[in-house]
C-alpha positions in Angstrom: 35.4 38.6 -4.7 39.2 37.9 -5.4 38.4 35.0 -8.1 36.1 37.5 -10.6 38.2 37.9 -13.9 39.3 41.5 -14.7 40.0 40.6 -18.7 38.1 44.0 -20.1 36.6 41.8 -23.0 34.6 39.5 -20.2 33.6 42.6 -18.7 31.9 43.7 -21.8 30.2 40.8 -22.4 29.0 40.6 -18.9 27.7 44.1 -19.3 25.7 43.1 -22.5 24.6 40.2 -20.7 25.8 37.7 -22.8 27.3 35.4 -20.8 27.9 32.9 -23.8 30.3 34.7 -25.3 31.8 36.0 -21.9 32.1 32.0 -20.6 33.9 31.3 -24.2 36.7 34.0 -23.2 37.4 33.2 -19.9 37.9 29.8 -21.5 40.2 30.9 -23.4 42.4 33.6 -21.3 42.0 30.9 -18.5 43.4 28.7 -21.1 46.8 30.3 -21.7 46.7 31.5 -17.9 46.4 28.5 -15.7 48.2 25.7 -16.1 46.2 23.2 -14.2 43.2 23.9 -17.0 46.1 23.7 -19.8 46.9 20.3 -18.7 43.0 19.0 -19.0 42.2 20.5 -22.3 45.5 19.0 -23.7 44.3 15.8 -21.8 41.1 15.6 -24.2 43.7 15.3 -27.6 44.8 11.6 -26.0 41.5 10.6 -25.2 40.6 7.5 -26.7 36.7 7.1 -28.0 34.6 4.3 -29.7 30.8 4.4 -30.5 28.3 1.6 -29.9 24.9 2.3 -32.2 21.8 1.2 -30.3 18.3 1.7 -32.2 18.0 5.2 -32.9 20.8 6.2 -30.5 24.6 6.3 -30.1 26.8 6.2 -27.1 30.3 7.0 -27.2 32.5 5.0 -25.0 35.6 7.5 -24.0 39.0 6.9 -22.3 39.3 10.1 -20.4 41.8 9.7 -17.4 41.8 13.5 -16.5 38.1 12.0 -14.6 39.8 9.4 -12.4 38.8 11.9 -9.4 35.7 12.7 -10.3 34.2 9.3 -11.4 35.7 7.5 -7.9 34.5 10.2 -5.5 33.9 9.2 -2.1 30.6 10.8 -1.6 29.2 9.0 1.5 28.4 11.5 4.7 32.0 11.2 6.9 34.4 11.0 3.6 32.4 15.1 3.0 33.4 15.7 5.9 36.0 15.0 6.2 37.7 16.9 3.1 37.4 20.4 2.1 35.0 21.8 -0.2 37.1 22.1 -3.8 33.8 24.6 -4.7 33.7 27.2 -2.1 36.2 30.5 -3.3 38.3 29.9 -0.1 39.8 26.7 -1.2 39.9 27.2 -5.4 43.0 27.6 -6.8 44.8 30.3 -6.8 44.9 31.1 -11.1 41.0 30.1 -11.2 38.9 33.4 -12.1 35.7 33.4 -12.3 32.4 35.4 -13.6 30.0 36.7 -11.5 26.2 35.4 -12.5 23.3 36.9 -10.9 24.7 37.6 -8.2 24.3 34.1 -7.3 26.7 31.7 -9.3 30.4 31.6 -10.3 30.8 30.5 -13.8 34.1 28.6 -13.4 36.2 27.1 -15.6 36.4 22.9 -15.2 39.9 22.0 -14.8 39.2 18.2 -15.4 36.7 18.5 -18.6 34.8 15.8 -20.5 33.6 18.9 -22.8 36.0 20.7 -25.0 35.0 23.6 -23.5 33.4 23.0 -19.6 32.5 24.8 -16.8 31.2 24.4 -13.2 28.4 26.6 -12.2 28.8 27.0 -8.0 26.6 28.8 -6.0 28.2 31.5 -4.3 27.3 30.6 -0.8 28.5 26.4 0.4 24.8 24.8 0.6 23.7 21.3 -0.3 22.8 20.1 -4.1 19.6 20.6 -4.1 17.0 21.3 -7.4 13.6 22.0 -6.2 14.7 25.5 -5.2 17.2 26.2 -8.3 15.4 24.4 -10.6 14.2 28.1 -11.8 18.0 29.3 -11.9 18.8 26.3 -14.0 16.7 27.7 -16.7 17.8 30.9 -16.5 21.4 29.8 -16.9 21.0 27.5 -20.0 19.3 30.4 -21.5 22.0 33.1 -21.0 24.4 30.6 -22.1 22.9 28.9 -24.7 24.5 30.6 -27.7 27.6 28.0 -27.4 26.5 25.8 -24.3 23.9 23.4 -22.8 23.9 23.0 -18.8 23.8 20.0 -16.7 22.7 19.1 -13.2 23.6 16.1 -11.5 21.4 15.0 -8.3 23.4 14.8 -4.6 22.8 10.8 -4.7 23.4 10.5 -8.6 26.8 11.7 -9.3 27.4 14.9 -8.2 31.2 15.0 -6.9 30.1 17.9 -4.8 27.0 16.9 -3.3 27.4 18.9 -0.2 28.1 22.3 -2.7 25.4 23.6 -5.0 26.2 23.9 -8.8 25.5 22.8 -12.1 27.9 22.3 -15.1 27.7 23.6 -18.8 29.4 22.5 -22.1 29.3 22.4 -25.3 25.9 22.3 -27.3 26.0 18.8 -29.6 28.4 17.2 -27.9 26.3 14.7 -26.5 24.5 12.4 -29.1 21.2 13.2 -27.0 21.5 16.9 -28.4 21.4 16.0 -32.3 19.2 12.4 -31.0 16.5 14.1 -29.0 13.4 13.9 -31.7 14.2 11.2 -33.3 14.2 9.2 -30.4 11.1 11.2 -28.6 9.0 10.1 -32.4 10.1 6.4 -32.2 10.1 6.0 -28.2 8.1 8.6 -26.7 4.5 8.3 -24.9 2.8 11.7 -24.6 1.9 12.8 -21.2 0.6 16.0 -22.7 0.7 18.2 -25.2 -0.6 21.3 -26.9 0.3 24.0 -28.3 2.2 25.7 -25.4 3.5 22.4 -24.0 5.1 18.9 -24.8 5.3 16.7 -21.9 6.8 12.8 -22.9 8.1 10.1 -20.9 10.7 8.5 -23.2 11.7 4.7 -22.5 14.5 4.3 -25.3 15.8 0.7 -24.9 18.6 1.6 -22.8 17.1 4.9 -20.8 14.5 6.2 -19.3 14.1 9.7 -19.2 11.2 12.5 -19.3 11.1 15.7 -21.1 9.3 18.8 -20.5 9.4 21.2 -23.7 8.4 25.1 -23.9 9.1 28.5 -24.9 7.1 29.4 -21.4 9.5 29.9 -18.0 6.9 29.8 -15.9 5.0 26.5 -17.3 8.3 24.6 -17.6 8.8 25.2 -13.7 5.3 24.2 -12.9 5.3 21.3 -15.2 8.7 20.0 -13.0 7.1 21.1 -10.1 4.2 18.4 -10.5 6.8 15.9 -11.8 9.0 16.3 -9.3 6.3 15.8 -6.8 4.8 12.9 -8.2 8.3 11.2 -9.0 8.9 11.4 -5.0 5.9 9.8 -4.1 6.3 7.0 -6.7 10.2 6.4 -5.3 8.8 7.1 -1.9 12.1 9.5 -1.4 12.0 12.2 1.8 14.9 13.7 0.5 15.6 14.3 -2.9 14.7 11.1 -5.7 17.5 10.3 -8.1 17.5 11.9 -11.2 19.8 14.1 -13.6 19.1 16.8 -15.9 20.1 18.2 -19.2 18.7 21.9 -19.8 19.3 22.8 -23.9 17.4 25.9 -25.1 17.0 27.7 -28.7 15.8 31.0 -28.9 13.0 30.1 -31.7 11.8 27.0 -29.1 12.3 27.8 -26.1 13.9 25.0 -23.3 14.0 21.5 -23.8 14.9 19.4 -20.5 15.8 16.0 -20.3 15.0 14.6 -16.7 16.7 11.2 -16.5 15.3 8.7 -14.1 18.0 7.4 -12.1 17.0 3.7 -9.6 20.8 4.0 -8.3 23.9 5.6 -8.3 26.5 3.3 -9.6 26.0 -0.1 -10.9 27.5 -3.3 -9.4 30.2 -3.0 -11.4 31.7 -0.2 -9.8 31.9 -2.2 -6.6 33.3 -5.2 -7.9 36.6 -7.0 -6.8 39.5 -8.1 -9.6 38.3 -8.4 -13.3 34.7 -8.0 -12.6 35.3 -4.3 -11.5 34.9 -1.3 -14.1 35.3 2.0 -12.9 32.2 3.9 -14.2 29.9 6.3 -12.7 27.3 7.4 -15.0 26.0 10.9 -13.9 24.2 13.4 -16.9 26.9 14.0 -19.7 27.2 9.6 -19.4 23.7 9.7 -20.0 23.3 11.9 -22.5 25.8 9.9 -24.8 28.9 9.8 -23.5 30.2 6.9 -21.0 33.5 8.0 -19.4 35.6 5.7 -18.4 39.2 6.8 -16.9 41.0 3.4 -16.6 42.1 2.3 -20.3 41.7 -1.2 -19.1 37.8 -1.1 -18.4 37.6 1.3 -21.8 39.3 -1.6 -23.7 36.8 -4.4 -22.6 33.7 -2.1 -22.6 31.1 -3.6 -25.0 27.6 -2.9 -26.2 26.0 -5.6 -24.0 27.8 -4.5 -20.9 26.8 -0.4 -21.6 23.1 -1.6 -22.0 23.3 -3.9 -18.9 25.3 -1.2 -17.2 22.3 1.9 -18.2 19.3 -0.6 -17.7 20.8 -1.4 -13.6 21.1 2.4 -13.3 17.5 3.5 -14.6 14.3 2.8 -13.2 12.4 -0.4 -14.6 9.7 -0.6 -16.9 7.2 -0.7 -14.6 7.9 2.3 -12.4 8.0 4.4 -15.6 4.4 3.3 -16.9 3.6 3.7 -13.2 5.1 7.6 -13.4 3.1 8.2 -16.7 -0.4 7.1 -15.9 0.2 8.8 -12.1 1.4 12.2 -14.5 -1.6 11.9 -16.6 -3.6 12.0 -14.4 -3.0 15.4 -13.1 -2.4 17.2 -16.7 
């Protein structure tokens, strides 16, 4: 592969598997190398931000222009394909390098970031978003990474730019309030689906989101545990393909993974479509989710407000109902 990075130092790392610190250098050579990526970090310096405290949570508001593309993505069936595929190695730029993962994944450097430090995570061969199948490798790559970095997934109906392209993204650890939030809003909002001492299994409904989260030190029980989720969620949504949702994968060695599943009823809120002053450009996909809510016109940053960001999250989500629907169906079987 043409795109693999030769730098002797990422090689190292690679060869000690840790992929943390070898992401974190590429970064950084890639960085100083490639222009395109030079442009987008320096883009975060101007960003404008402004946080909105909800009861036991904060979302930050951000001005980030750099994610005009990404947040207006034509994603329906002919506008796919109709374009190339920005993921697959033919068609990356030139100055992107890469690093090999598994033999399966490109780590990849994100030219347009929303984390200081970002990456894309694309499969090596062009197949569709899809997590039932990679949910495994999802795991696996929060894990190797998670010395500096968290990874997200966003579902092919649910803000993936690239649903027709398999990948994931990673970024910084704690730079999503959800990271530092996550207990203190799973004590004050969380009903317990199960637990012992292998296992926490909550359904969270927080005010604003509705999420669940599936907690181990135990691969193999975390996988079965979103097997039966995932399988019960489709049945509830009554989804053939696959239900809306987006995930945040954070893991500590002394605890194992922690992943956020976020219950998504539909893609982008009515906003999004609206004509003249009604319209605001938002798409809220995982990193929006966990805490911060991009926004890359200045004009629909400046007249965001707490009211609209919970009317906004609530349209998105799944009600009430469905959730207390999903936990007594997920009770049942644990």
């Amino acid at each position: 592969m043409k795109i693999l990075s030769d730098d002797h130092l990422v090689l190292n790392f690679v060869k000690e598997n840790n992929y943390s610190n070898a992401a974190k250098r590429l970064f950084e050579i890639q960085n100083e190398e490639w222009p395109m990526l030079k442009t987008g970090v320096q883009s975060l310096t101007t960003i404008k931000s402004k946080p909105f405290q909800f009861d036991g949570l904060k979302i930050n508001a951000q001005f980030n222009a750099g994610r005009m593309t990404s947040t207006s993505a034509k994603v329906d069936s002919k506008s796919i394909s109709e374009r190339k595929c920005f993921l697959c190695e033919k068609n990356l730029p030139a100055e992107q390098k890469g690093i090999l993962y598994n033999n399966k994944y490109i780590i990849l450097c994100n030219p347009f970031p929303i984390f200081p430090t970002h990456f894309t995570l694309t499969h090596k061969e062009h197949q569709p978003q899809r997590i039932l199948d990679t949910f495994s490798d999802m795991l696996d790559l929060s894990k190797d990474l998670s010395k500096h970095y968290s990874v997200i997934y966003n579902g092919p109906r649910c803000g993936a730019s690239a649903p027709d392209h398999l990948h994931f993204q990673a970024g910084n650890k704690y730079f999503m309030p959800i990271d530092d939030e996550f207990y203190q809003i799973k004590n004050e909002y969380g009903k317990m689906i199960f637990e012992d001492d292998d296992l926490s299994f909550y359904a969270i409904n927080d005010g604003i989101r509705k999420f669940i989260s599936i907690e181990s030190i135990d691969k193999d029980l975390v996988i079965n545990t979103f097997n039966k989720f995932y399988k019960t969620y489709s049945e509830l949504m009554n989804e053939n393909q696959e239900p809306l949702l987006n995930l945040v994968s954070f893991y500590e060695e002394e605890y194992g993974w922690r992943v956020i599943i976020f219950l998504r009823a539909k893609h982008r809120p009515a906003v999004f479509f609206a004509e003249g002053d009604d319209k605001m450009l938002v798409s809220p996909a995982a990193i929006d989710l966990g805490g911060v809510c991009v926004f890359p016109r200045e004009e629909d940053f400046n007249r965001i407000t707490k009211q609209k960001i919970e009317e906004i999250f609530k349209e998105v989500f799944v009600d009430e109902q469905e959730l207390e629907v999903l936990l007594r169906s997920l009770k049942k079987i644990f």
